[in-house]
C-alpha positions in Angstrom: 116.8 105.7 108.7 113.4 106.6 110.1 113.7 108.9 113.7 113.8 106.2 116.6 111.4 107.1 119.3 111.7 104.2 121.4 108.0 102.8 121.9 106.7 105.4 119.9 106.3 103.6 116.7 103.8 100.1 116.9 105.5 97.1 115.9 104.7 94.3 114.5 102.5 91.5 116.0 101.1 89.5 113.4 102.2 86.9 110.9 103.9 88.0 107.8 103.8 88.7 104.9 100.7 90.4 105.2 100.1 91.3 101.4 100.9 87.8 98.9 102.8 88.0 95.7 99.1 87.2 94.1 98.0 90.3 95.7 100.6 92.3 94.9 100.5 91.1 90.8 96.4 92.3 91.3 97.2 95.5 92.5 99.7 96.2 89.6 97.1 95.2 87.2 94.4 96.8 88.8 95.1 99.5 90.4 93.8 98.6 93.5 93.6 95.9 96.5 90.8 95.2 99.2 92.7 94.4 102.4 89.6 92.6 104.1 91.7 91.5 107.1 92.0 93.8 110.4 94.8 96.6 109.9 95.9 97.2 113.6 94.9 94.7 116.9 91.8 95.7 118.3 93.4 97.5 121.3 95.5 99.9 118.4 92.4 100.1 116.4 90.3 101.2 119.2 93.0 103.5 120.5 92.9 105.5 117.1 89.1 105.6 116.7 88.7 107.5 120.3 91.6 109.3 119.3 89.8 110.5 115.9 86.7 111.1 117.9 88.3 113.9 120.1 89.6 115.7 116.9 86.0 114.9 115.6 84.2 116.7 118.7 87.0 119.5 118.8 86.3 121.5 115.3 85.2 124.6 115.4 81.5 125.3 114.6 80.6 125.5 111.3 84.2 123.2 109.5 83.0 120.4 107.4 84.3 117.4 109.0 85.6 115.8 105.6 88.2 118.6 105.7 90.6 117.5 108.3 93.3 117.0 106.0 97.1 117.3 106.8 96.5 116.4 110.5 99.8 115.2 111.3 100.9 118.2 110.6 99.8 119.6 114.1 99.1 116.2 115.8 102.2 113.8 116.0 100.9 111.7 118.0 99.0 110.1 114.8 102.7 109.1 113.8 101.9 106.3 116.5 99.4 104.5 113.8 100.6 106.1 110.6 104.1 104.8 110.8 103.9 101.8 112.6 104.7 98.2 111.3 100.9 96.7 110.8 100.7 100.2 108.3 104.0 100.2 106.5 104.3 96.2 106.0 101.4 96.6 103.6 102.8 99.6 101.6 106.4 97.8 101.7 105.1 95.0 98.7 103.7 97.4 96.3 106.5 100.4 97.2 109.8 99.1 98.3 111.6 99.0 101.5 112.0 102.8 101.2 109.3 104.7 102.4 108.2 108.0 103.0 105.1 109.4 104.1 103.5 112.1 101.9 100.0 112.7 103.9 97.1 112.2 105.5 93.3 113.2 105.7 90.3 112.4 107.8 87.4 112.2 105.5 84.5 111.9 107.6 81.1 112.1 106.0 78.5 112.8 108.5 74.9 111.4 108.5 72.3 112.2 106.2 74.6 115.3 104.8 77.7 113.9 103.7 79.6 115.5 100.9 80.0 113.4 97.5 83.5 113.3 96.8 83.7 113.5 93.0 85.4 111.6 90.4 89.4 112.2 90.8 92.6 111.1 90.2 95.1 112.2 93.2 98.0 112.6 91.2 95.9 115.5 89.1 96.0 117.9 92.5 99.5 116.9 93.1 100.9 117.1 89.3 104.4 118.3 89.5 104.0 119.0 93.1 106.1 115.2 93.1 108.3 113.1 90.3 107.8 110.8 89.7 103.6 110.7 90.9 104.1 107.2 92.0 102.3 107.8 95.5 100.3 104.7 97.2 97.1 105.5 99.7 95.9 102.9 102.3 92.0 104.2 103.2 91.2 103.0 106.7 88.3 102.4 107.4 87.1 104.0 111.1 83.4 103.4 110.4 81.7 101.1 108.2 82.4 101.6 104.7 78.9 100.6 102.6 77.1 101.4 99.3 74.5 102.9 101.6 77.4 105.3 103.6 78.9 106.5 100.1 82.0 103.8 100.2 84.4 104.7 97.8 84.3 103.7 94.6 87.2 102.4 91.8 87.4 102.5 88.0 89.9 99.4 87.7 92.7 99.8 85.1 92.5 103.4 84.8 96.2 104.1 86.2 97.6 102.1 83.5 96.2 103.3 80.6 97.8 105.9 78.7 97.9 107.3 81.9 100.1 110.2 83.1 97.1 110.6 85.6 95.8 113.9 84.5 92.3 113.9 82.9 90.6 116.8 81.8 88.5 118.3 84.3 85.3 120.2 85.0 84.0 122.4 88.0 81.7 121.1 90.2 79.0 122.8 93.1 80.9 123.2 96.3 77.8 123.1 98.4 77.5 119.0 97.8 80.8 118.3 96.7 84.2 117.7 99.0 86.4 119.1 95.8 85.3 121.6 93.4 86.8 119.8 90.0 85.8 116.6 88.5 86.7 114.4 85.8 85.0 115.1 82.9 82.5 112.7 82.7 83.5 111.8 78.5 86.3 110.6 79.8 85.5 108.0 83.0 83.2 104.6 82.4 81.4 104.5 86.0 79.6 101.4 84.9 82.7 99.7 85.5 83.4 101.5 89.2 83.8 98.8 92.2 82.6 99.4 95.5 85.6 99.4 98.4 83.1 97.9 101.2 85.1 97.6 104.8 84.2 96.9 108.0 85.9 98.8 110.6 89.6 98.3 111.1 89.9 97.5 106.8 91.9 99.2 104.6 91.5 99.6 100.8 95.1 100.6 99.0 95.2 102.8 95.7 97.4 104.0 93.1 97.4 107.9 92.7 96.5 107.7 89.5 93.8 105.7 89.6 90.4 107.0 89.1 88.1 107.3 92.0 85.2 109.0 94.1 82.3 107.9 96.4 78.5 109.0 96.6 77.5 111.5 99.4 76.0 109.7 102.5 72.5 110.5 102.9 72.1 107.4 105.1 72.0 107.0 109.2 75.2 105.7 109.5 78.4 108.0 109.7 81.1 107.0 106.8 84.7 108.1 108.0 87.9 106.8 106.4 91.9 107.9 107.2 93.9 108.0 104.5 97.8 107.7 104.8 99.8 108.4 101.6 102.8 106.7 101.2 105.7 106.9 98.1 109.2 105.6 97.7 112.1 107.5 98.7 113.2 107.7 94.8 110.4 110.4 94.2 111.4 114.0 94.4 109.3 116.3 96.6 109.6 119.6 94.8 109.5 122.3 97.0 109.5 125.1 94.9 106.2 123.7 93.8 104.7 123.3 96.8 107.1 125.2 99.5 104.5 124.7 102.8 104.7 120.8 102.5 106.2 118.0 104.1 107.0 114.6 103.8 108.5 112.2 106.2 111.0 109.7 106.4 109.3 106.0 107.6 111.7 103.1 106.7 114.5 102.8 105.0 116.3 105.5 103.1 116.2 108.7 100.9 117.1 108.0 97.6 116.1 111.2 96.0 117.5 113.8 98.3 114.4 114.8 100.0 113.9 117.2 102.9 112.2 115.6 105.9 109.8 116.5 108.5 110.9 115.7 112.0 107.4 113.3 113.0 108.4 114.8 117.2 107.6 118.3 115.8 104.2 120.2 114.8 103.8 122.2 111.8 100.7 124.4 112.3 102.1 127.3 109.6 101.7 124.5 107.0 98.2 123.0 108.4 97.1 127.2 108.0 98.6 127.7 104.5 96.8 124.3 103.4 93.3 125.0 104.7 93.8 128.8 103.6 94.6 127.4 99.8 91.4 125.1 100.0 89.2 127.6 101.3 90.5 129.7 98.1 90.1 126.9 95.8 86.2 126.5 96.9 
């Protein structure tokens, strides 16, 4: 079972279930569900946005805001929100009772210079970093999410088919772009993409594997989204892959012999070796 902290944890306070069987069938078959409902109460919602904020105002001059990734990592307190009931009750349907949290990631785009993130599949930067890549995001929405923010934007279908979740991919400029690889653009239809458009307090959920990406935000309005990554305790985390990583027991139990982070604990060694790797990447 998950570490008991006593209050430190949410539970629940709303009805259940919160994601329908009909839901649950669309997500399977497309890759993706719109959770147009709020995520947290009002009081939890507006208790993480202030939070964000302060992690917002504190980064040093001159990081990119849409690189605060891994922040749990060196801030447990966000384990208050991450693993709390009103989170994992909507990853339970499409995952299982047994849970475990692979990450997180701030991706604020500020105004009028937000980065484009580019076209992607997440299981192609995680590859054989996990087996099986059966990993489910929920994208919170801090700010409103809009066409004219650079929302993020689905090609439904595209983790079913054929699909080991690896396309073939091509570099992309740095200077506009969050990641430096993209799909290659033979092999993505973006006339078929779908807009994720939340209001604060939304979520969007995603198969890894799906393919996905959002337009920079050139607009006056900031576009900030927290991504918690969630995958079944019968996937292998395989650490001699990826050796400064950690994942997290959040309900139930480990089915695949996994290694767990302790969610009381900070990790700042493996914050330093991820942002160290990026910076090398771009």
């Amino acid at each position: 079972m998950r570490v008991h902290l006593g209050c430190f944890f949410m539970t629940a306070n709303y009805p259940k279930p919160r994601i329908s069987n009909d839901q649950v069938a669309k997500f399977n078959q497309e890759g993706f569900l719109l959770f147009n409902k709020p995520v947290f109460s009002g009081e939890e919602f507006g208790s993480l946005k202030d939070h964000f904020e302060e992690k917002l105002a504190a980064l040093p001059p001159g990081v990119r805001p849409e690189s605060m990734d891994v922040p749990h990592f060196t801030d447990p307190s966000l384990f208050r929100w991450v693993m709390s009931d009103a989170v994992l009750d909507l990853v339970e349907p499409m995952i299982g009772p047994d849970i475990a949290l692979f990450s997180t990631h701030f991706i604020c785009k500020p105004t009028g210079d937000g980065r484009r993130v580019p076209w992607h599949e997440d299981s192609a930067y995680w590859k054989t970093m996990v087996s099986p890549s059966e990993i489910v995001t929920v994208w919170l929405a801090i700010d409103p999410s809009t066409l004219e923010n650079g929302c993020m934007k689905v090609i439904p279908r595209t983790h079913a088919e054929g699909a080991k979740g690896f396309s073939d991919y091509v570099d992309v400029d740095t200077t506009t772009n969050v990641f430096h690889l993209e799909i290659d653009p033979r092999q993505r239809r973006e006339e078929l993409a779908v807009p994720c458009i939340l209001q604060p307090n939304e979520c969007s959920l995603h198969d890894a594997r799906l393919m996905h990406g959002s337009d920079p935000n050139t607009s006056n309005i900031r576009r900030c989204g927290y991504t918690m990554r969630f995958m079944g305790t019968h996937v292998k985390l395989n650490p001699e892959v990826e050796p400064f990583h950690h994942v997290y027991l959040a309900r139930g139990t480990d089915k695949a012999g996994n290694n767990y982070g302790d969610p009381t604990k900070t990790y700042p060694e493996k914050a330093t070796y991820r942002e160290v790797n990026r910076k090398k990447m771009h």
